[in-house]
C-alpha positions as CSV (number, residue, x, y, z in Angstrom):
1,X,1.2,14.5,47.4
2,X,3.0,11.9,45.6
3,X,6.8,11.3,44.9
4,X,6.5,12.4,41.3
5,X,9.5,11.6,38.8
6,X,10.2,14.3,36.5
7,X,10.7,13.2,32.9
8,X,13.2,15.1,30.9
9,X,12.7,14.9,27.1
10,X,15.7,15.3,24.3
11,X,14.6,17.6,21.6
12,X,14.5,15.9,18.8
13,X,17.0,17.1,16.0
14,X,16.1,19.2,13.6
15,X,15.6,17.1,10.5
16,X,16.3,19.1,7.1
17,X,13.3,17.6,4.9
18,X,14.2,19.3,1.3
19,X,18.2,16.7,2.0
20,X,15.9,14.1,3.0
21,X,13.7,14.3,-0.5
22,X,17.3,14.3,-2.4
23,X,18.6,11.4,-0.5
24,X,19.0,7.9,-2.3
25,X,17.3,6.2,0.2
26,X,14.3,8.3,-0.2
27,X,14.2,8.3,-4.2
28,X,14.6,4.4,-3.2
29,X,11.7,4.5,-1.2
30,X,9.6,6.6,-3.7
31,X,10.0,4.4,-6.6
32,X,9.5,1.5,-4.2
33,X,5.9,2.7,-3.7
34,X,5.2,3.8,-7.5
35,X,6.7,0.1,-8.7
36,X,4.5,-1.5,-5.8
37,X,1.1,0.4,-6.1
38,X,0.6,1.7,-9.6
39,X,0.5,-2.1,-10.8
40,X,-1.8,-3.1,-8.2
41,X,-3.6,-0.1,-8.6
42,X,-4.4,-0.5,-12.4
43,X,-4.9,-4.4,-11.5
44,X,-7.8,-3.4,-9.1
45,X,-9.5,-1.0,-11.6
46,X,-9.7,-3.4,-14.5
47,X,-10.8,-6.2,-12.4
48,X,-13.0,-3.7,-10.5
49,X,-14.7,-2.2,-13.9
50,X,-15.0,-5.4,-15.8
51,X,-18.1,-6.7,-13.8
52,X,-19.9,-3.9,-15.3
53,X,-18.8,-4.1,-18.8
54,X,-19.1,-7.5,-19.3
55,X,-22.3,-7.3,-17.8
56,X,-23.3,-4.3,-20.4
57,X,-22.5,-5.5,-23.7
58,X,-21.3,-9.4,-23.5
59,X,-23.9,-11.7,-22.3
60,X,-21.2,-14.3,-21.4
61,X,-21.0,-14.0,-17.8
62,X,-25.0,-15.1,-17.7
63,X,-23.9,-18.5,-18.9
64,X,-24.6,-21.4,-15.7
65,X,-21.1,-22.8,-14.1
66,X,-23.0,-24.7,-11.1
67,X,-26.6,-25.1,-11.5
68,X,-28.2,-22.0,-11.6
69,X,-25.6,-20.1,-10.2
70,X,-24.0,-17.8,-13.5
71,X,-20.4,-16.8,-14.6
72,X,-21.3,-13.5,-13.0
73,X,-22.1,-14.4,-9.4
74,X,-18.5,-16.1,-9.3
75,X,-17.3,-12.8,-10.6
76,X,-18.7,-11.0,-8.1
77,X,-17.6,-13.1,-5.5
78,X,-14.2,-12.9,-6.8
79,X,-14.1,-8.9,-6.5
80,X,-14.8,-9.4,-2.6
81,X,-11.9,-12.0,-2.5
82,X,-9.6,-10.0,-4.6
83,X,-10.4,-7.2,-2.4
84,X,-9.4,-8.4,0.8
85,X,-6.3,-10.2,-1.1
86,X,-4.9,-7.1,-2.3
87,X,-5.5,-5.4,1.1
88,X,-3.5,-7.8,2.9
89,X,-0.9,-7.8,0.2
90,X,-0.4,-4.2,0.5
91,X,-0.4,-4.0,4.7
92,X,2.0,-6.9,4.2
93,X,4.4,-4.2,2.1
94,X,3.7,-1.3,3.8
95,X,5.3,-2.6,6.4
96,X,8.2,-2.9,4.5
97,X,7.9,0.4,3.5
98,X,7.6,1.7,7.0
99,X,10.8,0.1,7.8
100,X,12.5,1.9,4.8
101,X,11.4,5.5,6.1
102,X,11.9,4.6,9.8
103,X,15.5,4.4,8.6
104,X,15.9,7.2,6.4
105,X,14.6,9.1,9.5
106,X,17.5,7.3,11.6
107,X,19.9,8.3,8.8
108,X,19.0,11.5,9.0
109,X,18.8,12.1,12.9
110,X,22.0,10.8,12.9
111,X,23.9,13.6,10.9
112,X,22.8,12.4,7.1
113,X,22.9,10.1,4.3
114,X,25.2,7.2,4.7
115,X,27.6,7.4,1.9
């Protein structure tokens, strides 16, 4: 048969989890993510559930902008636009946060927290 080369694999160190948790670079990570998504999360839910209630007990959004096309087809359109926004925004950051945990796992493969 073939000349085969044997790949020999380190064993990855054992990584204590619970020291990782009460590190400062992963309560720096955590509120991070919490200061990052809740915002954009409670941004997305008004804007989201607006549409409706507008559309339920205003009649504003029927008023003409451009011809016949209403207040609430722009809003609509808007949703799709903010969608895709806030998805790139948030692959953009979690990226960033990827980095951040990348190097707690460093850190930590490395013999702990740097002090």
């Amino acid at each position: 048969m073939g000349a085969e080369k044997e790949y020999k694999q380190e064993p990855a160190k054992e990584i204590d989890y619970v020291q990782v948790t009460k590190s400062r670079a992963f309560k720096k990570l955590m509120h991070d993510r919490k200061k990052f998504i809740v915002p954009l999360t409670i941004f997305f839910l008004i804007f989201y559930f607006l549409l409706p209630v507008l559309t339920s007990y205003t009649t504003f959004l029927n008023t003409p902008v451009i011809g016949d096309i209403s207040w609430v087809w722009l809003f609509a359109l808007a949703q799709f636009i903010m969608t895709w926004v806030l998805c790139t925004i948030y692959v953009k950051k979690a990226a960033v946060f990827d980095k951040q945990a990348d190097e707690i796992i460093r850190e930590m493969e490395e013999g702990g927290e740097k002090r």
